[in-house]
MDTraj code that builds the backbone (N, CA, C; nanometers):
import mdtraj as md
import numpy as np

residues = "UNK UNK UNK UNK UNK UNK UNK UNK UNK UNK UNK UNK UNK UNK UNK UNK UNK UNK UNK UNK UNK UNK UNK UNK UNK UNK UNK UNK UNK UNK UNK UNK UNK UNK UNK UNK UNK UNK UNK UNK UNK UNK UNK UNK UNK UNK UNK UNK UNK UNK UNK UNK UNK UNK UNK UNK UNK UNK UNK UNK UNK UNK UNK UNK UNK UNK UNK UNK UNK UNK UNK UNK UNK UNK UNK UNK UNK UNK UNK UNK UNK UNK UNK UNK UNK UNK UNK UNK UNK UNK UNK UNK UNK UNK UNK UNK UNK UNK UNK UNK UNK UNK UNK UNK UNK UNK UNK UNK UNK UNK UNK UNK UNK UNK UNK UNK UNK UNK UNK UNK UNK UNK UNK UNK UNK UNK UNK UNK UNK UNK UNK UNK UNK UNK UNK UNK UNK UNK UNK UNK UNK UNK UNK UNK UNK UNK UNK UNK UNK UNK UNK UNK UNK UNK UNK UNK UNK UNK UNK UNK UNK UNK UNK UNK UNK UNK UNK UNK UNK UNK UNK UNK UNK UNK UNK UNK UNK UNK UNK UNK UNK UNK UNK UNK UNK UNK UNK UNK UNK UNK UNK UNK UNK UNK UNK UNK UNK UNK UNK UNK UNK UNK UNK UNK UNK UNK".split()
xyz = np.array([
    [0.0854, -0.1193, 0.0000],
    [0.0000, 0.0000, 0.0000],
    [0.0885, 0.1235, 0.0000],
    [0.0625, 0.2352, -0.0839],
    [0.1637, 0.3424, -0.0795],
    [0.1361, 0.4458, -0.0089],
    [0.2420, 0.4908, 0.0773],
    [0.1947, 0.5519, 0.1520],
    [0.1683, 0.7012, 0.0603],
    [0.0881, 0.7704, 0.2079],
    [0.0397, 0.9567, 0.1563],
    [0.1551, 1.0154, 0.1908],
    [0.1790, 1.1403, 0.0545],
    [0.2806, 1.1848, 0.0978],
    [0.2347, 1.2583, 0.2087],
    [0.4303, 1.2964, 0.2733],
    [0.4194, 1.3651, 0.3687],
    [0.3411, 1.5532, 0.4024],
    [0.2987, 1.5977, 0.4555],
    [0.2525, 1.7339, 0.4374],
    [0.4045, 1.8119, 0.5010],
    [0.3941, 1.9474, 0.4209],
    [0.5394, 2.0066, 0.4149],
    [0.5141, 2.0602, 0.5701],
    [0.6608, 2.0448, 0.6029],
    [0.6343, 2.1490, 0.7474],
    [0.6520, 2.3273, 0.7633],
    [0.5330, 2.3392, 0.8064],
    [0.5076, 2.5182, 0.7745],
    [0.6298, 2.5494, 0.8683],
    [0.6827, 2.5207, 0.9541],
    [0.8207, 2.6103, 1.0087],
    [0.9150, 2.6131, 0.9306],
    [0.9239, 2.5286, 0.8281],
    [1.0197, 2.5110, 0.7269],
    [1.0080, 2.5973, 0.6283],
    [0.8920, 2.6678, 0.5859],
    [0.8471, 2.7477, 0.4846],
    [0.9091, 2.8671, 0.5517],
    [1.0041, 2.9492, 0.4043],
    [1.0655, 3.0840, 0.4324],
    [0.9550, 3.2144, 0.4827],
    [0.9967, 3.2961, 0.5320],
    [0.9133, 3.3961, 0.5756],
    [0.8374, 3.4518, 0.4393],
    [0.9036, 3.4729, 0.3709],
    [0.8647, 3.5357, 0.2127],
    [0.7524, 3.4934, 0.1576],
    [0.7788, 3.3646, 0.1749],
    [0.6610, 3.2382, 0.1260],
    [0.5642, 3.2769, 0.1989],
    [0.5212, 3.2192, 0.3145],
    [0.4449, 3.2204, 0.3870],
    [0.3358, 3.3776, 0.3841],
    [0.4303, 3.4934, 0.3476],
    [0.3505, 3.6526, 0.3590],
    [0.2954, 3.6232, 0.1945],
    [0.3295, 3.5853, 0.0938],
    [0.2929, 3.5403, -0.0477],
    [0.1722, 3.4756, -0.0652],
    [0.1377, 3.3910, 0.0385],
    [0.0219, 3.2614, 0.0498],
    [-0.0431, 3.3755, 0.1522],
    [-0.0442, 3.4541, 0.2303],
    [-0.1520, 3.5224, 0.3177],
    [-0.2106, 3.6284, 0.1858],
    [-0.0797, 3.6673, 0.1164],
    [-0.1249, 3.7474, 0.0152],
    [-0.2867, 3.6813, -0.0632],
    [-0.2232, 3.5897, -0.1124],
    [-0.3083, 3.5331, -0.2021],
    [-0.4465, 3.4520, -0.1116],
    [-0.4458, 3.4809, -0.0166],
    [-0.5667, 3.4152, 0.0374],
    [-0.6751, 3.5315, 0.0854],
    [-0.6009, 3.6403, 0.1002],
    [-0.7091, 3.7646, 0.1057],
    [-0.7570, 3.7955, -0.0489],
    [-0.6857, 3.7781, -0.1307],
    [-0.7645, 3.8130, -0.2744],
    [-0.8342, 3.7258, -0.3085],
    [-0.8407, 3.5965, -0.2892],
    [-0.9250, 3.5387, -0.2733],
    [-1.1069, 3.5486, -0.1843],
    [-1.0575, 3.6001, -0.1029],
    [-1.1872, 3.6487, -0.0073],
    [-1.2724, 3.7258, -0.1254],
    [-1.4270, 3.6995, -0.1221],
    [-1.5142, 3.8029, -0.1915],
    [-1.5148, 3.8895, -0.1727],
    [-1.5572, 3.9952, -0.2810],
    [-1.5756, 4.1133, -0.2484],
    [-1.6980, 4.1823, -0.2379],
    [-1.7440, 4.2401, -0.1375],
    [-1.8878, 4.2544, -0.1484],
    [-1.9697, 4.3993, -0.2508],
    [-2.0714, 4.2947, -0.3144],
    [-2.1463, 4.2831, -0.4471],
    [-2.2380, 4.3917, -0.3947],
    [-2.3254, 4.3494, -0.2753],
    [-2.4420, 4.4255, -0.2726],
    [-2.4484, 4.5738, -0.2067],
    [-2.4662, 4.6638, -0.2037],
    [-2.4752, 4.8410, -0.1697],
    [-2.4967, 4.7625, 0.0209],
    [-2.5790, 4.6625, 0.0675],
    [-2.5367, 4.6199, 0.2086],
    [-2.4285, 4.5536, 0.2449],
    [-2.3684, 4.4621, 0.1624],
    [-2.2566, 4.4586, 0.1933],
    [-2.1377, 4.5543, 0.2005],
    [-2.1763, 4.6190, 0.1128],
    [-2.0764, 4.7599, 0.1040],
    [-2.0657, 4.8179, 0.2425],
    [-2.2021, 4.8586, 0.2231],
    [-2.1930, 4.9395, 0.3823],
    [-2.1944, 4.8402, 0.5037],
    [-2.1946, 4.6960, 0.5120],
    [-2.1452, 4.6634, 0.6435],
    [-1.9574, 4.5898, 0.6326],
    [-1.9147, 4.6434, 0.4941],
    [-1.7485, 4.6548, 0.5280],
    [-1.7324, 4.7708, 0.5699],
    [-1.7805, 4.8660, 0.5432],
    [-1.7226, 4.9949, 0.5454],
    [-1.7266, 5.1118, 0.4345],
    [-1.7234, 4.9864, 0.3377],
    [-1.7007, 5.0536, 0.1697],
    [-1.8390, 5.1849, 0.1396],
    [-1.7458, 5.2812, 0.1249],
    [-1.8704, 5.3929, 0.0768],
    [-1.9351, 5.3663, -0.0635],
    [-2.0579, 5.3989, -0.0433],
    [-2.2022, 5.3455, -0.1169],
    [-2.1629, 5.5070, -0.2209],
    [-2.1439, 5.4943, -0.3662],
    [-2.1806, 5.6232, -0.4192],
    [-2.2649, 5.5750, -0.5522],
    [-2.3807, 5.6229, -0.5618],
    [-2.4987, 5.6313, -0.6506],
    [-2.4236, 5.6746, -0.7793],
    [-2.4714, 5.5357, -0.8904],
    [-2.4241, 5.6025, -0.9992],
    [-2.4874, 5.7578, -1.0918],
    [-2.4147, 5.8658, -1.1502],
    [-2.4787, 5.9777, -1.2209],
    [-2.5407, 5.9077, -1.2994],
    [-2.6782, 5.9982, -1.3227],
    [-2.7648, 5.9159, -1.4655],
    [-2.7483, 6.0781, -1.5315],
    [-2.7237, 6.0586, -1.6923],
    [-2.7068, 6.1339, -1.7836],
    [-2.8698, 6.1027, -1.8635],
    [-2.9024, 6.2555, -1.9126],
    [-2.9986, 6.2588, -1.9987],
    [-2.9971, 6.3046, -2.1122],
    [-3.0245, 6.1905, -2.1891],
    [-3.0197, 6.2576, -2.3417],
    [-3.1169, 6.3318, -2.3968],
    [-3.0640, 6.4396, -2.4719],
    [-3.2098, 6.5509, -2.5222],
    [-3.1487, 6.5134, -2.7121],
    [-3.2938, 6.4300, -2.7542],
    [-3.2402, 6.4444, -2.9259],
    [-3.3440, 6.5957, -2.9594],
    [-3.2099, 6.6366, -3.0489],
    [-3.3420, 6.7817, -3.0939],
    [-3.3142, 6.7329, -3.2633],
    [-3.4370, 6.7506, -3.3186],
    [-3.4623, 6.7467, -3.4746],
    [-3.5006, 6.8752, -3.5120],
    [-3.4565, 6.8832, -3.6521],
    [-3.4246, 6.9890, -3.7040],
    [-3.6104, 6.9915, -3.7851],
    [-3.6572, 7.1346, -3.7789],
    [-3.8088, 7.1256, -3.8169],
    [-3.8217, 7.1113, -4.0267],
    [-3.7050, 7.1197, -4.0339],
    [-3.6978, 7.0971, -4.1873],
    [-3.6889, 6.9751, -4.2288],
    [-3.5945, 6.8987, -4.1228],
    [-3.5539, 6.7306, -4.1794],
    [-3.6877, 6.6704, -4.1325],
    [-3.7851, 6.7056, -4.0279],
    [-3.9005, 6.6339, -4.0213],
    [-3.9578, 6.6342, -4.1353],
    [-3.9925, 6.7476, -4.2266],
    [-4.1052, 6.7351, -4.3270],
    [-4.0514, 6.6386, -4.4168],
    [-3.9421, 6.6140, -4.4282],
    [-3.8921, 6.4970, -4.5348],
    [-3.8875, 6.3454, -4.4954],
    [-3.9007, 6.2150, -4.5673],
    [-3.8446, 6.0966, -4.5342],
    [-3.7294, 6.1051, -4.4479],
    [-3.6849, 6.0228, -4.3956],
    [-3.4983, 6.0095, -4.3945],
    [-3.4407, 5.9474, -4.5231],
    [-3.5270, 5.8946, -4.5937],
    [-3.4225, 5.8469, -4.6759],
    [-3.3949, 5.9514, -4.8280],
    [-3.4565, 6.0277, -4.7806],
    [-3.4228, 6.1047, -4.9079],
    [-3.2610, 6.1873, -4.8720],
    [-3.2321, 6.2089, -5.0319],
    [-3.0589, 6.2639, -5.0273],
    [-3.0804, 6.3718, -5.0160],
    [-2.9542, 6.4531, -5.0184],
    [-2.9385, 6.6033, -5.0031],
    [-2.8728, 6.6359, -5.1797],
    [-2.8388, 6.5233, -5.2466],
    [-2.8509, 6.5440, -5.3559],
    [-2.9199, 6.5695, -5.4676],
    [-3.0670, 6.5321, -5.3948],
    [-3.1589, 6.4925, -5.4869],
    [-3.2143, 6.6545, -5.5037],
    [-3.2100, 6.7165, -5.6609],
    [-3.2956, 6.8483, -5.6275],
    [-3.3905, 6.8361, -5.6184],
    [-3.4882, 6.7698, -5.6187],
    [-3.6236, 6.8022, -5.5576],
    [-3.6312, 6.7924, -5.4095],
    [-3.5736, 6.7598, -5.3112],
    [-3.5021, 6.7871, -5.1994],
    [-3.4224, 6.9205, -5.1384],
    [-3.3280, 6.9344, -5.2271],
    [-3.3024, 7.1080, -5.2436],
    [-3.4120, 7.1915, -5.2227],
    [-3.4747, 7.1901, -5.3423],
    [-3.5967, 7.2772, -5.3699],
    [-3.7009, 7.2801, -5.2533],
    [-3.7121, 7.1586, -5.2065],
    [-3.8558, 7.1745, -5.1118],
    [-3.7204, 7.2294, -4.9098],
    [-3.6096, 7.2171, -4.9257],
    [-3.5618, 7.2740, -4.7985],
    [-3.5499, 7.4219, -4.8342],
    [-3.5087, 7.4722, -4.9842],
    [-3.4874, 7.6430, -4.9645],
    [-3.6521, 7.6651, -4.9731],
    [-3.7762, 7.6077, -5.0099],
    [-3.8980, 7.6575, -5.0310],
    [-3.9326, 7.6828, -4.8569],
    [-3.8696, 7.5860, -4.8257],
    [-3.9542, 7.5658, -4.6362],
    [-3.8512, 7.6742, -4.5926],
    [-3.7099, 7.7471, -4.6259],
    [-3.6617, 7.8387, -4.5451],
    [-3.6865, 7.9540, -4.5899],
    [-3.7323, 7.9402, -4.6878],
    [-3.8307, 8.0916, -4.7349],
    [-3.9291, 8.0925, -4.6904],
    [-4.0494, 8.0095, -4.6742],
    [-4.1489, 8.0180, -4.5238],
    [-4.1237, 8.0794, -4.4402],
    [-4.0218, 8.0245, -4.3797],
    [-3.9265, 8.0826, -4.2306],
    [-3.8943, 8.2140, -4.2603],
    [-3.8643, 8.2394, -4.2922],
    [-3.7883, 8.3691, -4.2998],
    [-3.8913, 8.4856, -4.3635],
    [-4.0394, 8.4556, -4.4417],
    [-4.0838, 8.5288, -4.4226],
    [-4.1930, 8.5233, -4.3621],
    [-4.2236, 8.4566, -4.2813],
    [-4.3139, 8.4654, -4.1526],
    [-4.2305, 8.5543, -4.0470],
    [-4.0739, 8.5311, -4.0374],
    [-4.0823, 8.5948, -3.9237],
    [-4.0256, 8.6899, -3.9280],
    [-4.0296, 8.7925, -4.0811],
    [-3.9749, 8.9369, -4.1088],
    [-4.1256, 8.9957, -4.0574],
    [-4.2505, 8.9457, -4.0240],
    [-4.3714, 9.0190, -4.0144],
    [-4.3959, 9.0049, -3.8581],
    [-4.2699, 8.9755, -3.8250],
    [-4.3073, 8.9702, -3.6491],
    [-4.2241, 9.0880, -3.5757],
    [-4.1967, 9.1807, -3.4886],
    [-4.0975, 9.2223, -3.4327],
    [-4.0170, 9.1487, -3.3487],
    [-3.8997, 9.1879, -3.3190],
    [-3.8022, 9.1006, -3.2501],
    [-3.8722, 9.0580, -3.0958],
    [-3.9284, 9.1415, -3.0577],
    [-4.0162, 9.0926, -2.9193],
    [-4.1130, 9.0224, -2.8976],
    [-4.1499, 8.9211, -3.0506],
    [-4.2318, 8.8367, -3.0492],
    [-4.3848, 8.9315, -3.1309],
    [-4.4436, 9.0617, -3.1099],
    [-4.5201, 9.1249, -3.1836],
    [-4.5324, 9.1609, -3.2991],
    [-4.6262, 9.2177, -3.3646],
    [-4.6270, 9.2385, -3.5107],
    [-4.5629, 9.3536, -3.5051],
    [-4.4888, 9.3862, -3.6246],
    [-4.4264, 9.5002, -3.6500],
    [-4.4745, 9.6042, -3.7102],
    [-4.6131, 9.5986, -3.7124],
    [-4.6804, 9.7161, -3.8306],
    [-4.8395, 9.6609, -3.7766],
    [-4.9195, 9.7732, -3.7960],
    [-5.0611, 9.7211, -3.7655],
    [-5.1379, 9.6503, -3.8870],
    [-5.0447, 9.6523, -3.9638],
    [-5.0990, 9.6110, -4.1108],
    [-5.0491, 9.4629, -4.1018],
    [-4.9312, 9.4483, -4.0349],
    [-4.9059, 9.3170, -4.0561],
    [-5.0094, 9.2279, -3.9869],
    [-5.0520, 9.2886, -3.8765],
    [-5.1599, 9.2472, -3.7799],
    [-5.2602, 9.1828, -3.8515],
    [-5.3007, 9.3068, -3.8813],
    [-5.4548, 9.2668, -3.9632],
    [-5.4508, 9.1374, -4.1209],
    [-5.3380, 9.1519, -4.1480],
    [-5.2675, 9.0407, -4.2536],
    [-5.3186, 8.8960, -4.2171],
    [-5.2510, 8.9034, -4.0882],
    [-5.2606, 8.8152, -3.9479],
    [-5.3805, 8.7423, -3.9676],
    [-5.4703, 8.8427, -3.8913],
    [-5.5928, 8.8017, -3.8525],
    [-5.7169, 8.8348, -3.9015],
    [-5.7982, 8.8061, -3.9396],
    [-5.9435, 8.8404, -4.0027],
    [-6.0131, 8.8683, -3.9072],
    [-6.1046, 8.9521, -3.9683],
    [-6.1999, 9.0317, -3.8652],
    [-6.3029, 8.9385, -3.8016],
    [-6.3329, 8.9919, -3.7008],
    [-6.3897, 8.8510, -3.5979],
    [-6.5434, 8.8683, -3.6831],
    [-6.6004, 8.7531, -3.6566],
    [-6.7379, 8.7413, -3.7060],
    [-6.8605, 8.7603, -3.5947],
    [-6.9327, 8.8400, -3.6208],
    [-7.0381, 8.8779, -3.5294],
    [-7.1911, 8.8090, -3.5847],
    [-7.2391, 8.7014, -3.4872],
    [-7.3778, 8.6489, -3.5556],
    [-7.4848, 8.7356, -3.5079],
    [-7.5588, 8.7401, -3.5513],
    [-7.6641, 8.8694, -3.5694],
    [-7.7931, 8.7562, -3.5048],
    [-7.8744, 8.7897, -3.4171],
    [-7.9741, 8.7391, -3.3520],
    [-8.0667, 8.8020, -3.3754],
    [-8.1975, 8.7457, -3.3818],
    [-8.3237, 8.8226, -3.3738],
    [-8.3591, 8.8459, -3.2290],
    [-8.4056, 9.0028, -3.1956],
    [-8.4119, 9.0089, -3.0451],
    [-8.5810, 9.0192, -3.0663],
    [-8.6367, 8.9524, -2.9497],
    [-8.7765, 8.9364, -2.9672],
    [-8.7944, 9.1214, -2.9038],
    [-8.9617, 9.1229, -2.9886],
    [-9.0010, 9.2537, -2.9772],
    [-9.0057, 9.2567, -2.8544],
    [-9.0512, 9.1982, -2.7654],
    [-9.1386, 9.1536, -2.6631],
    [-9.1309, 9.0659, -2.5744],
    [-9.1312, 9.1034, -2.4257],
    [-9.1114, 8.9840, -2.3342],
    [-9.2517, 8.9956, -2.2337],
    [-9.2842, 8.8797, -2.1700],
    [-9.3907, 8.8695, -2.1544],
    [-9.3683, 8.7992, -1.9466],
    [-9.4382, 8.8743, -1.8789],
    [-9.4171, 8.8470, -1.7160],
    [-9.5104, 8.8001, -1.6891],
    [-9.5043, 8.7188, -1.6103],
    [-9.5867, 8.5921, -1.5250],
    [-9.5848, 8.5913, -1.4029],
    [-9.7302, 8.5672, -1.3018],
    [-9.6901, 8.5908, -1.2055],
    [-9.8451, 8.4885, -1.1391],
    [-9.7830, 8.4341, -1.0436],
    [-9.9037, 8.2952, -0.9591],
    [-9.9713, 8.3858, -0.9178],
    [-10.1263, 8.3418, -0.9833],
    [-10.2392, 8.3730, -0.9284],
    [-10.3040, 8.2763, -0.8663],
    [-10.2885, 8.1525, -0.8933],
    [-10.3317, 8.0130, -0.8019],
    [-10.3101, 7.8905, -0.8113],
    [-10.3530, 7.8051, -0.7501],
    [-10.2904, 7.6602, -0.7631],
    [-10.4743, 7.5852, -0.8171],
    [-10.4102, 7.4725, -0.8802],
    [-10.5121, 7.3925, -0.9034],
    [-10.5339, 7.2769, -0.8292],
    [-10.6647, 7.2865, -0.7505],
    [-10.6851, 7.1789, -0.6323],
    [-10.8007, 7.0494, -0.7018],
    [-10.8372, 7.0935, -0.8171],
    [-10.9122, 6.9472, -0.8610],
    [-10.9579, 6.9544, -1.0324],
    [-10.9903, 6.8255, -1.0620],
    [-11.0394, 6.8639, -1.2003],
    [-11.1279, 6.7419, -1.2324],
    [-11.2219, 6.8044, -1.2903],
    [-11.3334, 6.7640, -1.2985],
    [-11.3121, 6.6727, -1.4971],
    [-11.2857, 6.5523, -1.5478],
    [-11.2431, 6.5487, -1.6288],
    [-11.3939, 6.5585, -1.7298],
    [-11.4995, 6.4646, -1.7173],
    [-11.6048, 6.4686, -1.7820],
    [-11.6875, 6.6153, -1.8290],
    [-11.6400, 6.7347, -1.7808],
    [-11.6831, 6.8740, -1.8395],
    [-11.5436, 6.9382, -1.7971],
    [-11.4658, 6.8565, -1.8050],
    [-11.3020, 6.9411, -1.8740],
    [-11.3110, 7.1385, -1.7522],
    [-11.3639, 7.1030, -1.6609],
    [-11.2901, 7.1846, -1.5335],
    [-11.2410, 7.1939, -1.4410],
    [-11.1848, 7.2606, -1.4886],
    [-11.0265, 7.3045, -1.3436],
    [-11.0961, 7.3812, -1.1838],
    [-11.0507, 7.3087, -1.1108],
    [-11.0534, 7.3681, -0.9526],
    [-10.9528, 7.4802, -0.9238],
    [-10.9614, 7.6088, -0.9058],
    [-10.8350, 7.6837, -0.8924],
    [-10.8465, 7.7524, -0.7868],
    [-10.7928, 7.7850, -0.6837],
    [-10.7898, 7.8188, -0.5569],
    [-10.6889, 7.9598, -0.5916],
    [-10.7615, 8.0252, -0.6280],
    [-10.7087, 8.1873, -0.6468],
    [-10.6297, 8.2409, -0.4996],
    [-10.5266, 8.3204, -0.5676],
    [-10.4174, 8.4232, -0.4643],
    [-10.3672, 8.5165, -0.4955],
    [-10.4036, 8.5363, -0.6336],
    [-10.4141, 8.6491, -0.6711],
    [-10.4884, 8.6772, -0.7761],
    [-10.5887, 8.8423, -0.7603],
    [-10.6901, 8.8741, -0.8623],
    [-10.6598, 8.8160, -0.9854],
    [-10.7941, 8.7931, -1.0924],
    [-10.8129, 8.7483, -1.2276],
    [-10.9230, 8.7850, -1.2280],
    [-10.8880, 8.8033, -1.4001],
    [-11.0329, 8.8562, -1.4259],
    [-11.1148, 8.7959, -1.5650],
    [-11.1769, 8.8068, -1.6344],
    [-11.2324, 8.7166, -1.7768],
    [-11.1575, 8.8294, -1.8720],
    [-11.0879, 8.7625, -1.9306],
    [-11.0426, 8.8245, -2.0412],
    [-10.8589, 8.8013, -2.0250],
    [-10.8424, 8.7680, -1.9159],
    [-10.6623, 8.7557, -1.8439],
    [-10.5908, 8.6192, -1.9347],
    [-10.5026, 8.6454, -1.9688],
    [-10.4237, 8.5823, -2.0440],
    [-10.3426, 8.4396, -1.9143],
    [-10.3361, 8.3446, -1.9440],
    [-10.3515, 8.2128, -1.8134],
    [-10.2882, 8.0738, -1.8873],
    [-10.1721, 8.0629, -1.7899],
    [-10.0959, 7.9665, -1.7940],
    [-10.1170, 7.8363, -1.6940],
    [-10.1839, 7.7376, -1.7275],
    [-10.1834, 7.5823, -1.6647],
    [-10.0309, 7.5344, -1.6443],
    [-10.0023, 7.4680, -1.5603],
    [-9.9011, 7.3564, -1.5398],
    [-9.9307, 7.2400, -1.5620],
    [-9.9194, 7.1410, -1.6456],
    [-9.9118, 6.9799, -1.6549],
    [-9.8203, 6.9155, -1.6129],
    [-9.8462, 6.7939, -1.6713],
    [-9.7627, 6.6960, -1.6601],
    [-9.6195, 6.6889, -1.7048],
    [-9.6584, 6.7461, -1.8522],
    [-9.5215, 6.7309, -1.9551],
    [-9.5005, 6.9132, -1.9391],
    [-9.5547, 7.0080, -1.9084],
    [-9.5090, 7.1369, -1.9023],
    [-9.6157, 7.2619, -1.9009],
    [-9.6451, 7.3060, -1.9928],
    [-9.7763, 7.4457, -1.9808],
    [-9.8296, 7.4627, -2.0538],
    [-10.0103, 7.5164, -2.0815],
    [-10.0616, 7.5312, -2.2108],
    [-10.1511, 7.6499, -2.1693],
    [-10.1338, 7.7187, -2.2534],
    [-10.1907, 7.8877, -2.2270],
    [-10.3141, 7.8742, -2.3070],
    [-10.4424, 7.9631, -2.2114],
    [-10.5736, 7.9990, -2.2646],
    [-10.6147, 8.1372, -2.2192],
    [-10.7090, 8.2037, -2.2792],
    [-10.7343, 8.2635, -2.2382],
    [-10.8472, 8.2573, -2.1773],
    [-10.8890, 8.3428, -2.0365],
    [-10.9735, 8.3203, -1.9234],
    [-11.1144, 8.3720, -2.0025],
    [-11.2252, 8.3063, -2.0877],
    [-11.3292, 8.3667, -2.1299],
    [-11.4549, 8.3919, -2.0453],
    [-11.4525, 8.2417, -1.9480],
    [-11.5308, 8.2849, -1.8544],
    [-11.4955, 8.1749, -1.6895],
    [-11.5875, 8.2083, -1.5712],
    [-11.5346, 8.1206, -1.5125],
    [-11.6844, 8.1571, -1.3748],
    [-11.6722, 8.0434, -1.2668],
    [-11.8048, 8.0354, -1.1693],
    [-11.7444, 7.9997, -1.0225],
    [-11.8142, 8.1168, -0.9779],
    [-11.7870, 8.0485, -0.8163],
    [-11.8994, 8.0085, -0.7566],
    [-11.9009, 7.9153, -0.6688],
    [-12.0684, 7.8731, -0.5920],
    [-12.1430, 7.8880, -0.7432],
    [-12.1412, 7.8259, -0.8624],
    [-12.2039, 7.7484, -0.9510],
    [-12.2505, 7.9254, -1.0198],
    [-12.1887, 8.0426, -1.0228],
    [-12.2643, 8.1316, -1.0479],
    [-12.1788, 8.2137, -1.1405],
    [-12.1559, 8.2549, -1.2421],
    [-12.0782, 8.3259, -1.3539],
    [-12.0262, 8.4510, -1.2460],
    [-11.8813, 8.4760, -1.2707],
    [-11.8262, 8.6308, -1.1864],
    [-11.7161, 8.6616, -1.2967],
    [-11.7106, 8.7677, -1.3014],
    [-11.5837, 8.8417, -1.3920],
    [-11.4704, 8.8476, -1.3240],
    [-11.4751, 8.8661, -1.1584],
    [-11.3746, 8.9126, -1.1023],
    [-11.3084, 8.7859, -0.9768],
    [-11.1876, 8.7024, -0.9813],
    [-11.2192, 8.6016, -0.8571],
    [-11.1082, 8.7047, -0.7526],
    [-11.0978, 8.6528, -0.6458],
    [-11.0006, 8.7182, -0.5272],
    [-10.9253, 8.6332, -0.4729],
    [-10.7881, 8.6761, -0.4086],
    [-10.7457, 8.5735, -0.2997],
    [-10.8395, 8.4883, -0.2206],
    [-10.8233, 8.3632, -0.2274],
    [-10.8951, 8.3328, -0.1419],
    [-11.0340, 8.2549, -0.2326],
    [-11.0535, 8.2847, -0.3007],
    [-11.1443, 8.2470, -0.3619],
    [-11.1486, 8.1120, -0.4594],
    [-11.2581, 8.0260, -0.4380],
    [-11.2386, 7.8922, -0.5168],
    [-11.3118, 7.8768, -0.6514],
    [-11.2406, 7.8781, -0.8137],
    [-11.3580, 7.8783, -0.8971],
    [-11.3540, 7.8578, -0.9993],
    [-11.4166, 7.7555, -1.0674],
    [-11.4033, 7.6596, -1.1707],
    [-11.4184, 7.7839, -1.3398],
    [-11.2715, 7.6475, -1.4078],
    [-11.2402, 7.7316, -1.5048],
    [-11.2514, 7.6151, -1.6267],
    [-11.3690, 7.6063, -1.7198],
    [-11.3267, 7.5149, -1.7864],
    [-11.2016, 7.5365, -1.8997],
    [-11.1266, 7.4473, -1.9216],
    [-10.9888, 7.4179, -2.0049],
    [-10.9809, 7.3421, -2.0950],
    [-10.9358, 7.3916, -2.2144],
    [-10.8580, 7.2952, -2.3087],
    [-10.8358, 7.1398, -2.3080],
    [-10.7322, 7.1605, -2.1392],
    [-10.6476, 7.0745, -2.1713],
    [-10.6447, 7.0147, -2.0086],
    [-10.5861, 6.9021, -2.0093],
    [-10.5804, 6.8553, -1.8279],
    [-10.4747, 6.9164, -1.7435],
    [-10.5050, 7.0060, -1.6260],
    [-10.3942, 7.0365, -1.6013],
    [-10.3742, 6.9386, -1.4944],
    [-10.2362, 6.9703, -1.4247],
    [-10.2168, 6.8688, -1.3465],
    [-10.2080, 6.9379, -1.2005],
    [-10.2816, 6.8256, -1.0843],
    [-10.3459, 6.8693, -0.9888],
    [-10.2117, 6.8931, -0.8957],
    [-10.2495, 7.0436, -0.8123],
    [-10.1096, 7.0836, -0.7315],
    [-10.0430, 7.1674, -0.8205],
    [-10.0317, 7.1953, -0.9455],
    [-10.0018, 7.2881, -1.0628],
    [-10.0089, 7.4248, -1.0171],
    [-9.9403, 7.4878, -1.0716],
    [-9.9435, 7.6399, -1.0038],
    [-10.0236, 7.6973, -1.2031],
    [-10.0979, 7.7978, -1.1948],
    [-10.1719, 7.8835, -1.2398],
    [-10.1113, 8.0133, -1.2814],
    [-10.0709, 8.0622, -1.3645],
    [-9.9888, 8.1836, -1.4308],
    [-10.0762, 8.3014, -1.4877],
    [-10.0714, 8.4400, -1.4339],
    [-10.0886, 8.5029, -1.5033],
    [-10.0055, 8.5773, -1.6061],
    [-10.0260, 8.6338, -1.7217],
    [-9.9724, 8.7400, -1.7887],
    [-9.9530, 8.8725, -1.7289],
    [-9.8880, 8.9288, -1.7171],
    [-9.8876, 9.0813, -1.6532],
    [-9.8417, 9.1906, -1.7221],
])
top = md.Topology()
chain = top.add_chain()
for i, resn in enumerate(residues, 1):
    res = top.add_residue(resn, chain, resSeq=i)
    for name in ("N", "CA", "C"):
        top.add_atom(name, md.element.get_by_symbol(name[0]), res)
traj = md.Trajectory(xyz[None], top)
């Protein structure tokens, strides 16, 4: 059976040696990877700079393909046509951003447009003379609980369901008896057109 070799004896190893092999056993050791390991060697943590790129394009090379040449004259032609644009749009400006002439102004801008409305001759005021407390549908009359004067001949706005239908007041009865004139306070059937709707407020013209 053969024997293992012997292991060298470290007192025997020169000093030189021995600081060579400590060398090489610390470079060996990892080095720490993570921003916590960093900071629990010691090693200062510095955040890398982030740089920002700004692309600027030129407003002439937009209107074209990219693949068109700078040889090509119809290429020529349409970059001096677009810097003659430029240049005379902005001989009609002053250097402070304003027009330089009131003429250039008006060049500018067209005169604003004004729409023309029909204004009614006439406006017309309304004002509660009463509410409607019943309606009688089979002879089409209204219950109206007057609050303010009316008279036969008064121009009279119903409330419905879906909104309002105007009549004029030709005639009307209190206690079953023809009157021209009703009062606050007063209860008195108006026959109507139309159904008004009960709880409805009652409009005069004024």
């Amino acid at each position: 059976m053969p024997r293992s070799p012997a292991k060298p004896d470290q007192t025997n190893v020169p000093a030189y040696q021995r600081k060579r092999s400590l060398s090489a056993k610390a470079r060996r050791k990892s080095k720490p990877r993570t921003a916590l390991e960093r900071r629990e060697a010691g090693v200062p943590v510095v955040k890398p700079k982030r740089t920002r790129r700004s692309v600027r394009s030129s407003s002439v090379g937009t209107l074209f393909s990219s693949g068109s040449s700078l040889s090509d004259p119809d290429y020529r032609a349409k970059i001096a046509a677009r810097r003659a644009a430029l240049s005379g749009s902005s001989s009609s400006t002053s250097s402070s951003g304003g027009f330089a002439s009131l003429g250039a102004a008006e060049e500018k801008f067209s005169a604003p447009v004004v729409d023309e409305y029909d204004t009614p001759s006439s406006f017309r005021e309304m004002v509660v003379c009463g509410e409607i407390s019943g309606y009688f549908e089979q002879i089409d009359v209204a219950v109206v609980q007057v609050s303010s004067r009316i008279s036969v001949g008064d121009q009279l706005f119903f409330e419905t369901q879906g909104g309002l239908f105007e009549q004029t007041l030709e005639s009307m009865q209190a206690d079953r008896k023809d009157v021209e004139v009703a009062y606050s306070g007063d209860d008195i059937g108006i026959k109507v057109k139309s159904e008004p709707r009960k709880g409805g407020q009652v409009y005069k013209v004024v």
